[in-house]
NUMARVEX-961983 format. One record per atom (N, C-alpha, C, O): x, y, z. Coordinates in steps of 0.05 Angstrom, whole numbers, padded with zeros to 5 digits, always signed. Layout:
BEGIN
XYZ
...
end
This chain:
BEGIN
-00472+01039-01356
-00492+01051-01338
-00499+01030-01316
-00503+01007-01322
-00500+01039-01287
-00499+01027-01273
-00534+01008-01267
-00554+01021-01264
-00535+00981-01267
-00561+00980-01267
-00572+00952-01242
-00588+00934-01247
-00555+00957-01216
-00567+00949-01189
-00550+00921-01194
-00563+00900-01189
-00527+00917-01202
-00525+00889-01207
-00499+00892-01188
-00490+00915-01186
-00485+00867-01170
-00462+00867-01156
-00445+00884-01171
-00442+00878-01194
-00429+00907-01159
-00403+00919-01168
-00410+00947-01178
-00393+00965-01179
-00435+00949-01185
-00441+00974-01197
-00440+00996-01177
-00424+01014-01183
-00453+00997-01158
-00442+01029-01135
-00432+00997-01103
-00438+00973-01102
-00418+01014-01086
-00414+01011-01064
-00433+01001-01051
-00434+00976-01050
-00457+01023-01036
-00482+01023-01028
-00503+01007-01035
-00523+01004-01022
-00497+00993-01064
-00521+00973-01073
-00503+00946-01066
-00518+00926-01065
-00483+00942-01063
-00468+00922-01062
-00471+00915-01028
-00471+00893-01016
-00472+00943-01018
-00472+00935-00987
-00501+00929-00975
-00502+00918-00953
-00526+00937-00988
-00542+00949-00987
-00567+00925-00992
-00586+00915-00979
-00554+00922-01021
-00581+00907-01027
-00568+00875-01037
-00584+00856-01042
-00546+00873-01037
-00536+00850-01035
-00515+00839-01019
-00501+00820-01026
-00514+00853-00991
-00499+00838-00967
-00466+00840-00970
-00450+00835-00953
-00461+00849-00995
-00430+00848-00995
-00416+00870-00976
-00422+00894-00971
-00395+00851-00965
-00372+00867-00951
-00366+00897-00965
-00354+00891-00986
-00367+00913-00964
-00337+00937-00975
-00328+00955-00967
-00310+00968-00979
-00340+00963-00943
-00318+00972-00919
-00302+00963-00896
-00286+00975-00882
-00309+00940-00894
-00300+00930-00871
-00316+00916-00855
-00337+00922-00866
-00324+00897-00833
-00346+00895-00821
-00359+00920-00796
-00383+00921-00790
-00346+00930-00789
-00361+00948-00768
-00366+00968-00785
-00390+00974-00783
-00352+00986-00805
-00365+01007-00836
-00386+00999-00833
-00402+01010-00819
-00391+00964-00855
-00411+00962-00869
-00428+00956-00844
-00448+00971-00848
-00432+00944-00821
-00451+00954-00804
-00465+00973-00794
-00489+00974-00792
-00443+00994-00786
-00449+01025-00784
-00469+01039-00802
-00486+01054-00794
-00466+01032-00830
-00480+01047-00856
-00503+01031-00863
-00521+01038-00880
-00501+01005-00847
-00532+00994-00856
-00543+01006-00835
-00563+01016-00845
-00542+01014-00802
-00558+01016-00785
-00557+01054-00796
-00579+01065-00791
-00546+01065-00804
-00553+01095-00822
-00573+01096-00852
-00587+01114-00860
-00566+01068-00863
-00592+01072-00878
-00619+01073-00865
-00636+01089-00873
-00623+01053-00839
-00640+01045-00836
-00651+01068-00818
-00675+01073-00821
-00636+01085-00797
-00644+01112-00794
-00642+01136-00810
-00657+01153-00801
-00631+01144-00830
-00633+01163-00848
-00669+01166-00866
-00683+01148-00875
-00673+01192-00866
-00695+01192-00883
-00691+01208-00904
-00670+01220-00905
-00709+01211-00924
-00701+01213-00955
-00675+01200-00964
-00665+01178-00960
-00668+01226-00978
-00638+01218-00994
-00622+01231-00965
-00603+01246-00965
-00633+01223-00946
-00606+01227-00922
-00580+01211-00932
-00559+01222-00937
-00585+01183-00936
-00563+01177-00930
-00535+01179-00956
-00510+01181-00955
-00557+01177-00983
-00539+01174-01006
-00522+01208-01000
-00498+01211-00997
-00542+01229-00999
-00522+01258-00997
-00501+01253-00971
-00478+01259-00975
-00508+01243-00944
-00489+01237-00926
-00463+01223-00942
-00443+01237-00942
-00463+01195-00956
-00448+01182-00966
-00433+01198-00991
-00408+01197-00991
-00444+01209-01010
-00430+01230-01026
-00415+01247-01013
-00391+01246-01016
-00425+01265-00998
-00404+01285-00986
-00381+01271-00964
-00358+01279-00964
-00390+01249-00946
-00369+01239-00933
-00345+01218-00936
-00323+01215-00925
-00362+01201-00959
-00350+01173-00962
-00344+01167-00986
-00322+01155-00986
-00355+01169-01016
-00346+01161-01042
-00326+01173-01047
-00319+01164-01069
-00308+01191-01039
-00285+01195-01053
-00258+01193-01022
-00237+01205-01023
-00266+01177-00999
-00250+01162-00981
-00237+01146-01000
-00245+01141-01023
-00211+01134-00983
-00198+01108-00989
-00186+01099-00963
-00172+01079-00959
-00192+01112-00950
-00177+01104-00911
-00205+01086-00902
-00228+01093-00900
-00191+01058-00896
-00212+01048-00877
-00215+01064-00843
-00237+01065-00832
-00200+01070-00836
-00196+01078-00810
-00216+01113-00823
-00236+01118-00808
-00214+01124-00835
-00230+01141-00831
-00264+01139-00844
-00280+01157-00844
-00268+01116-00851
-00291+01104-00868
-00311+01102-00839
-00332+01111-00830
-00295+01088-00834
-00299+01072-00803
-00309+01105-00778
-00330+01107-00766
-00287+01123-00778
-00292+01139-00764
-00317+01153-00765
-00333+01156-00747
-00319+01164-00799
-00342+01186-00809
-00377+01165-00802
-00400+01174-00798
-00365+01135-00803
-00398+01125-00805
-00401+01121-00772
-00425+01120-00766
-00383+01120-00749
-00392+01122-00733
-00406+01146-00716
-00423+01146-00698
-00388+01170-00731
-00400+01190-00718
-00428+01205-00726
-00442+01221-00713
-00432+01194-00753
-00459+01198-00768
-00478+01184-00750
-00498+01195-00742
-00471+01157-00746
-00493+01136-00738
-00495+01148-00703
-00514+01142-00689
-00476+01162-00696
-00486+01165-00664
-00502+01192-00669
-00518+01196-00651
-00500+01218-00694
-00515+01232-00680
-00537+01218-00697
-00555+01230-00685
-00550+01202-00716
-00572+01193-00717
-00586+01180-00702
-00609+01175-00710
-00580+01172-00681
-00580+01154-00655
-00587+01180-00639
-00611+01181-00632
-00576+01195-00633
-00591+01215-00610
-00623+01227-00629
-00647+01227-00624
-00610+01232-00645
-00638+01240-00666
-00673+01229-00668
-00696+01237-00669
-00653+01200-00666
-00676+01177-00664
-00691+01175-00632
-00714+01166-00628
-00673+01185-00613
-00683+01182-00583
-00702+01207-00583
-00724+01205-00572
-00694+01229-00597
-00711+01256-00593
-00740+01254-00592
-00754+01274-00589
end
């Protein structure tokens, strides 16, 4: 059972302990989407788009285009 410690999900590794695991511009992208997402925005965003990826190039694609329309969102 997973319990917040390095290795246990992706998102806590990127999240709450700084580790790399998409890449550097990914794991940039998805911290500046945590930090605009509200509620469980971002974990349901990340379930439906990203935990069952293995392409960096499309890791990379899906968090940029998330993070730009959260970005117009945020201007509204």
């Amino acid at each position: 059972m997973p319990n917040g410690r390095p290795g246990d999900h992706p998102l806590t590794d990127l999240l709450k302990h700084g580790q790399s695991v998409y890449g550097p511009e990914a794991d940039q992208c998805i911290r500046e989407i945590a930090t605009l997402s509200r509620g469980h925005g971002l974990d349901e965003w990340w379930l439906a788009e990203i935990a069952r990826e293995n392409d960096p190039a499309a890791i990379l694609s899906k968090a940029q285009a998330r993070l730009a329309v959260l970005r117009l969102r945020a201007v509204r």
